[in-house]
C-alpha positions in Angstrom: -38.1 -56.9 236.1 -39.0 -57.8 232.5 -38.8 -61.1 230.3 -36.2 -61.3 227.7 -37.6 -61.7 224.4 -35.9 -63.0 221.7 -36.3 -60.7 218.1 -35.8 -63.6 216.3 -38.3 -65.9 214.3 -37.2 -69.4 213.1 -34.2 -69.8 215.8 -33.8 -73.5 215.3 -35.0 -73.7 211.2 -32.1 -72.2 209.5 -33.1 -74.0 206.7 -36.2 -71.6 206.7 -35.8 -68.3 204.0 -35.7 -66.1 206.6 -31.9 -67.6 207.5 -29.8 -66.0 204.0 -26.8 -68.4 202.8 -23.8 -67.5 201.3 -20.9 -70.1 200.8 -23.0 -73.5 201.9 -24.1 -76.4 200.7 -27.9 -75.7 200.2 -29.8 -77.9 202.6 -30.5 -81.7 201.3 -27.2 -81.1 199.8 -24.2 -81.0 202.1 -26.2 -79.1 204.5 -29.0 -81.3 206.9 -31.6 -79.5 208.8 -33.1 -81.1 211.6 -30.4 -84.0 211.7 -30.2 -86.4 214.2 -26.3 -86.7 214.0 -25.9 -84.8 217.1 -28.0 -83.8 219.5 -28.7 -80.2 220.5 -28.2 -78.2 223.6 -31.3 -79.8 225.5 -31.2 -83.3 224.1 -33.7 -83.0 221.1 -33.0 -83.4 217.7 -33.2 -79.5 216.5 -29.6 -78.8 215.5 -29.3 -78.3 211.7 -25.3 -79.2 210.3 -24.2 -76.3 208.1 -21.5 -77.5 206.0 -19.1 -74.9 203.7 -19.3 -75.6 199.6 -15.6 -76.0 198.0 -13.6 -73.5 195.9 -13.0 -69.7 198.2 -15.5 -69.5 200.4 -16.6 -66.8 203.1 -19.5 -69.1 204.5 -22.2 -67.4 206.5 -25.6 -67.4 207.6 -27.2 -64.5 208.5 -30.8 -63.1 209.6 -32.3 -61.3 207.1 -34.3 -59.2 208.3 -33.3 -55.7 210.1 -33.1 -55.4 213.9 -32.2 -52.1 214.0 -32.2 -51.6 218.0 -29.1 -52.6 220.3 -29.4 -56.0 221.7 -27.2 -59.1 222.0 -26.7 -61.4 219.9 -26.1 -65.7 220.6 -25.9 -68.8 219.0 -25.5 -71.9 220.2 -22.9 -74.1 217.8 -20.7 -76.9 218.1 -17.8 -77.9 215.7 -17.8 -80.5 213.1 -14.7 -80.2 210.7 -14.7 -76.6 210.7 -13.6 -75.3 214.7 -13.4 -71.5 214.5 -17.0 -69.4 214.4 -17.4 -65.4 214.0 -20.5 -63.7 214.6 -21.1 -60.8 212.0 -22.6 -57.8 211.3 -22.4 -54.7 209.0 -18.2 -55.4 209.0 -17.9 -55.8 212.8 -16.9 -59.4 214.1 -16.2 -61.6 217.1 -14.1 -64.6 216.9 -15.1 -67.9 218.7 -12.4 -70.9 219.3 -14.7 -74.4 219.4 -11.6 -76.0 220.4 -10.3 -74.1 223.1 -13.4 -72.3 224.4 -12.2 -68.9 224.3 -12.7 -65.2 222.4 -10.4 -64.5 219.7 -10.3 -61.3 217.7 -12.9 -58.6 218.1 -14.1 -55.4 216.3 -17.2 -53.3 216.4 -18.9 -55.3 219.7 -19.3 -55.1 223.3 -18.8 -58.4 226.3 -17.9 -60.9 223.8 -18.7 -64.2 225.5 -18.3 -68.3 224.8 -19.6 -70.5 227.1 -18.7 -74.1 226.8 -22.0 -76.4 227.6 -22.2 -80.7 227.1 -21.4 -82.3 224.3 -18.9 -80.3 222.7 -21.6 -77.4 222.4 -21.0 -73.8 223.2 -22.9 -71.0 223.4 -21.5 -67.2 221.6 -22.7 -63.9 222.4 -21.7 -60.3 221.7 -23.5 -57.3 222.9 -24.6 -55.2 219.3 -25.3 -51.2 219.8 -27.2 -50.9 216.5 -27.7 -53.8 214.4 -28.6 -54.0 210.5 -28.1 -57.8 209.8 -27.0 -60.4 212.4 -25.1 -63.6 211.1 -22.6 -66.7 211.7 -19.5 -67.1 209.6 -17.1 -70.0 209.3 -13.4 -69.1 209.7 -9.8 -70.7 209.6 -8.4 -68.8 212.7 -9.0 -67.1 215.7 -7.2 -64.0 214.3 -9.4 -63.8 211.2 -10.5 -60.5 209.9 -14.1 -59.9 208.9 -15.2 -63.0 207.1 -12.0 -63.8 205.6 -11.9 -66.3 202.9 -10.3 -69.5 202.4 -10.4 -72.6 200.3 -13.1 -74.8 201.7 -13.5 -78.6 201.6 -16.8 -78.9 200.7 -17.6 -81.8 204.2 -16.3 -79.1 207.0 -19.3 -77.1 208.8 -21.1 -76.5 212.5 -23.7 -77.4 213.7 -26.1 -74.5 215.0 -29.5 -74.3 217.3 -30.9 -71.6 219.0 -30.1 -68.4 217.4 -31.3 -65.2 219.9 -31.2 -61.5 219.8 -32.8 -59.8 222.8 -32.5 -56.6 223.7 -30.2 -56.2 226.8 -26.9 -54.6 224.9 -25.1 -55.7 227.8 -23.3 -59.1 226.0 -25.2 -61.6 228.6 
């Protein structure tokens, strides 16, 4: 039996350059890394708040650098003001309620998963066969199609810790 290892660098910095932004309030600006207004997953204070800019938006976040192998594909969020998630990549998509706890629409992946932990935090996976980019979008519905626009507030986001990518294309 092998270790999972995680393809990833910089998995709780997404303030780091290796995280691309489209949509969000830079960090320092809207956007906190690090904050200590919620706690992440394990009790620390890792969790960066991503919060959407006004006007249309399609916010995202997204690694950008190429894993080109299959793989699956998490991240551990947890609403604040914005309450539906969808994991992207190369115009497939997976919808995530962080209301309700459960799957919404899906295209292009494999064992799409949401598993609800403490504190309002849940964890969303999809199994990738071939991957270009892997992100997170923000999204109004559960029935969204690929990062479909709206009109954001400017205040709504997510928090986010603990990106991962390993290479079991099984979804968990």
């Amino acid at each position: 039996m092998s270790a999972r290892v995680n393809l990833l660098t910089k998995t709780e910095q997404f303030d780091d350059a290796v995280w691309a932004k489209a949509g969000l309030n830079p960090f320092g600006s809207g956007s906190v890394a690090n904050t200590t207004a919620t706690t992440d997953p394990l009790g620390g204070n890792t969790a960066d708040f991503i919060q959407e800019n006004s006007g249309t938006v399609q916010p995202v976040i997204y690694y950008a650098t190429t894993i080109s192998t299959a793989s699956t594909a998490s991240f551990y969020v947890k609403a604040n003001g914005r309450n539906f998630v969808q994991i992207v990549n190369s115009g497939s998509y997976a919808n995530f309620d962080l209301t309700n706890g459960v799957v919404g629409t899906v295209s292009g992946f494999s064992n799409p998963t949401i598993t609800s932990l403490a504190s309002g935090w849940y964890r969303v996976s999809v199994g990738i066969p071939s991957s270009t980019v892997i992100g997170i979008a923000f999204i109004n519905s559960s029935t969204a199609g690929y990062r479909a626009s709206y009109t954001g507030d400017g205040t709504s986001g997510i928090y986010i810790w603990g990106a991962g990518m390993d290479l079991s294309p099984t979804g968990l």
